[in-house]
C-alpha positions as MATLAB code, in Angstrom:
seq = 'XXXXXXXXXXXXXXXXXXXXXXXXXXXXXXXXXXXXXXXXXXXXXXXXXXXXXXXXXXXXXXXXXXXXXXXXXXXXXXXXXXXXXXXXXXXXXXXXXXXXXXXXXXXXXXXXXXXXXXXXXXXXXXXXXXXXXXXXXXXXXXXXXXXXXXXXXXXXXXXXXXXXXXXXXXXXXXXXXXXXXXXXXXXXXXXXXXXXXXXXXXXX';
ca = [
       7.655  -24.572   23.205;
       4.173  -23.233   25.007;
       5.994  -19.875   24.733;
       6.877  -20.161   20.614;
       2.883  -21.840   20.198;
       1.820  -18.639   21.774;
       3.651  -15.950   19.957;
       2.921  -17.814   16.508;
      -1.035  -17.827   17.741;
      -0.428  -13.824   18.538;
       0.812  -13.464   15.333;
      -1.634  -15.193   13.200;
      -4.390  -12.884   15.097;
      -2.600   -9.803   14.127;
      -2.053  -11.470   10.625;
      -5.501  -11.758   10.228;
      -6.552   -8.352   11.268;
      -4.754   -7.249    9.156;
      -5.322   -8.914    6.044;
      -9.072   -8.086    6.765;
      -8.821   -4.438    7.134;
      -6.521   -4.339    3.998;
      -8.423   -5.973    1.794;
     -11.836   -3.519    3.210;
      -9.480   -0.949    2.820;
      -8.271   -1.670   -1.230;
     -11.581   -2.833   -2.366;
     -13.002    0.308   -1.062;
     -10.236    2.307   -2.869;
     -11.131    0.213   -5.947;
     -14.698    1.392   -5.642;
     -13.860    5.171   -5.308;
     -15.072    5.286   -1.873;
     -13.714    7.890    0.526;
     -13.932    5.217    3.394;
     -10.848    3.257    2.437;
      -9.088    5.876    4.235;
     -10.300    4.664    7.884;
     -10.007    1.176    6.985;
      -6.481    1.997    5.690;
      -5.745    3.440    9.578;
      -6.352    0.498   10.854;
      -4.804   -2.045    8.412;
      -1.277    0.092    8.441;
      -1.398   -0.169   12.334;
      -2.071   -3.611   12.503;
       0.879   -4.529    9.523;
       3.437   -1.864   11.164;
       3.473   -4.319   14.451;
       3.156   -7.300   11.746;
       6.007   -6.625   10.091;
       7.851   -5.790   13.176;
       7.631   -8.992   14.625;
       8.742  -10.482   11.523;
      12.097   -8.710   11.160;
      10.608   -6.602    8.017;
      11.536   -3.560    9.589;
      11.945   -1.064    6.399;
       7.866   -2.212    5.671;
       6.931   -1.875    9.793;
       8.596    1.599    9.742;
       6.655    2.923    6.244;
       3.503    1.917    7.627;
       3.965    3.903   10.861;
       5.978    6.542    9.804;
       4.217    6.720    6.050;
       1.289    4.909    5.521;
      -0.497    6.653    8.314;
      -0.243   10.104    8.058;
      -0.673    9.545    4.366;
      -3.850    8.091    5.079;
      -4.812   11.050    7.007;
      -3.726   13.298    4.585;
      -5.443   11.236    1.408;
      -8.957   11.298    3.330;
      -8.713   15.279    3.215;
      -7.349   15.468   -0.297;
     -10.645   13.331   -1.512;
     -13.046   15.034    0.778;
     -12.068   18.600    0.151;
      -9.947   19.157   -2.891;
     -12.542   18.468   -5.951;
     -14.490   21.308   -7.475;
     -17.448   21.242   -4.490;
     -14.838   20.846   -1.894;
     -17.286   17.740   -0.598;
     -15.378   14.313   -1.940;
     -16.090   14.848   -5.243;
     -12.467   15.371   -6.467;
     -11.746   13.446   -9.397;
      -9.465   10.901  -10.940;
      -6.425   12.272  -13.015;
      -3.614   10.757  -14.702;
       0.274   11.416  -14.840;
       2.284   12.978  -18.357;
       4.800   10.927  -19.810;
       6.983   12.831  -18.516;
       5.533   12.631  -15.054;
       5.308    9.235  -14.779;
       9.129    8.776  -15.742;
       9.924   11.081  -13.094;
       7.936    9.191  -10.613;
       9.340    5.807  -11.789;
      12.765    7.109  -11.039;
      12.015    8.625   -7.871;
      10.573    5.227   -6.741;
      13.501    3.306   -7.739;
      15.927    6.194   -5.891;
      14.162    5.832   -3.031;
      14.320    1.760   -3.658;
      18.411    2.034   -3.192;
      18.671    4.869   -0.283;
      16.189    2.548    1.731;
      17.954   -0.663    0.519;
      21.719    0.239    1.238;
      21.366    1.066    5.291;
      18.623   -1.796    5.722;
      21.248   -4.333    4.183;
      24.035   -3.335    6.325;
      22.673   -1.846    9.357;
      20.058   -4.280   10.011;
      18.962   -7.993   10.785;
      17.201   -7.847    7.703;
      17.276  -11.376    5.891;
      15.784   -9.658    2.568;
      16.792   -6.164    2.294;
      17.110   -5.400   -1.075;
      13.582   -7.070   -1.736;
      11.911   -5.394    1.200;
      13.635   -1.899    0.354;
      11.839   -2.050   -3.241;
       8.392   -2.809   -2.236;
       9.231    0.380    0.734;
       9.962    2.554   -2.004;
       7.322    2.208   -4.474;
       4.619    1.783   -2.028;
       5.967    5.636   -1.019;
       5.208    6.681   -4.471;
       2.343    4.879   -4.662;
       0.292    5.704   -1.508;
       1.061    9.464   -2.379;
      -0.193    8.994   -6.279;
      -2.929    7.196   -4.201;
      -3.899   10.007   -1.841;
      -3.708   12.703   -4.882;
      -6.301   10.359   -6.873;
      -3.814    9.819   -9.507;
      -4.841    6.753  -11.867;
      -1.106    5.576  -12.203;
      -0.795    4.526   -8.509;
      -2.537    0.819   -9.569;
       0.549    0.512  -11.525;
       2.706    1.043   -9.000;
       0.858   -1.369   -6.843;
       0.661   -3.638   -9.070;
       3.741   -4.075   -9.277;
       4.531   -4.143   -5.481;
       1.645   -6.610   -4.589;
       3.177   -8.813   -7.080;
       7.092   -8.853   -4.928;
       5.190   -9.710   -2.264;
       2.745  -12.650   -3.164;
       5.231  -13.759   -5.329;
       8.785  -13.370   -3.319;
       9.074  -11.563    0.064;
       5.982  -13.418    1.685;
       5.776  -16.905    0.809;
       9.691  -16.906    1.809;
       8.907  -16.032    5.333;
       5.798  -18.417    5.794;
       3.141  -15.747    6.282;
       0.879  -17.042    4.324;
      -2.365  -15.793    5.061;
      -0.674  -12.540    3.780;
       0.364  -14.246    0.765;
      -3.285  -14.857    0.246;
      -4.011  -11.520    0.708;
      -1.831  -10.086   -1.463;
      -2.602  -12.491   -4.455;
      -6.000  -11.029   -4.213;
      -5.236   -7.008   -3.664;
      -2.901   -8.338   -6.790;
      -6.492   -8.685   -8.796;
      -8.331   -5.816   -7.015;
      -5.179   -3.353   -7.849;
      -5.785   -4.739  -11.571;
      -9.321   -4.133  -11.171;
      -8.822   -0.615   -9.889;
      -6.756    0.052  -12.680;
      -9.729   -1.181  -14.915;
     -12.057    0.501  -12.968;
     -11.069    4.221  -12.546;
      -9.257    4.287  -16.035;
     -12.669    5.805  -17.396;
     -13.204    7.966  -14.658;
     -10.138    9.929  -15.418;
     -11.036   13.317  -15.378;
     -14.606   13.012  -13.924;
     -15.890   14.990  -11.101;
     -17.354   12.470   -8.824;
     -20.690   13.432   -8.507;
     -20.645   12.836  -12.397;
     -19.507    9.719  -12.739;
     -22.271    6.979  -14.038;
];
């Protein structure tokens, strides 16, 4: 029993850190703020162990294995890749075409993740866990490129998981979390939808 009390104490720690540096790290994002990246370093380290320990192993692996060098390489898209090469590159949006494409990509990559997870794994919610794994791929790199549709794609993902895949597994200071990144990715959307095609240093 002391052993179980201290594991769920460990946990809610690294729940916590997490959900703090997440939620620095979105409403940052949300603001157009080149520091999200740094927060976002630490909140996808603190999540990959997170979801580890909670059997979530398709969303402990895309943190680690996706999350953070994305992160990385998102910080030196929006730092050097606008017109003054000095984080000033702007917002820009996806064709129609473009976003189909994405949309399809996301859900391919949905059920390649979702078929090994759900027979190779211990994973009590694979086919839930594999779609939120997939579109946060698509997301975080529409993210990283400054591309307005990635708060659609988030939207939709923070909604699986405040809705479905967290509450079922009791984490709920995560579900929390989520239900509020849920408004700030709505915000976002709100937010940058004018700044769509605005050098930074331009935008009132």
């Amino acid at each position: 029993m002391d052993q179980i009390s201290k594991i769920i104490a460990q946990m809610t720690i690294l729940e916590w850190a997490a959900a703090i540096t997440t939620f620095a790290c979105v409403y940052l994002t949300v603001k157009n703020r080149i520091e999200n990246w740094f927060w976002g370093i630490a909140a996808v380290l603190f999540y990959a162990v997170f979801f580890w320990k909670i059997r979530n192993y398709a969303n402990a692996a895309l943190n680690l294995l996706y999350y953070l060098p994305c992160c990385i390489y998102g910080w030196w898209v929006w730092k050097k890749y606008g017109p003054l090469h000095d984080d000033d590159l702007p917002v820009t949006s996806l064709t129609s075409r473009t976003r189909v494409i994405w949309l399809i990509a996301a859900a391919l990559f949905s059920l390649c993740i979702g078929y090994p997870i759900a027979h190779y794994t211990n994973d009590p919610y694979p086919y839930a866990d594999s779609f939120t794994t997939g579109f946060s791929i698509v997301a975080q790199y529409l993210q990283a490129k400054k591309i307005f549709e990635n708060w659609w794609m988030w939207i939709g993902v923070d909604l699986v998981y405040t809705i479905y895949l967290l509450p079922v597994q009791k984490v709920y200071v995560s579900v929390a979390l989520y239900a509020i990144i849920t408004l700030l990715a709505i915000r976002g959307a709100i937010e940058w939808k004018p700044l769509i095609g605005m050098p930074k240093g331009t935008q009132k």
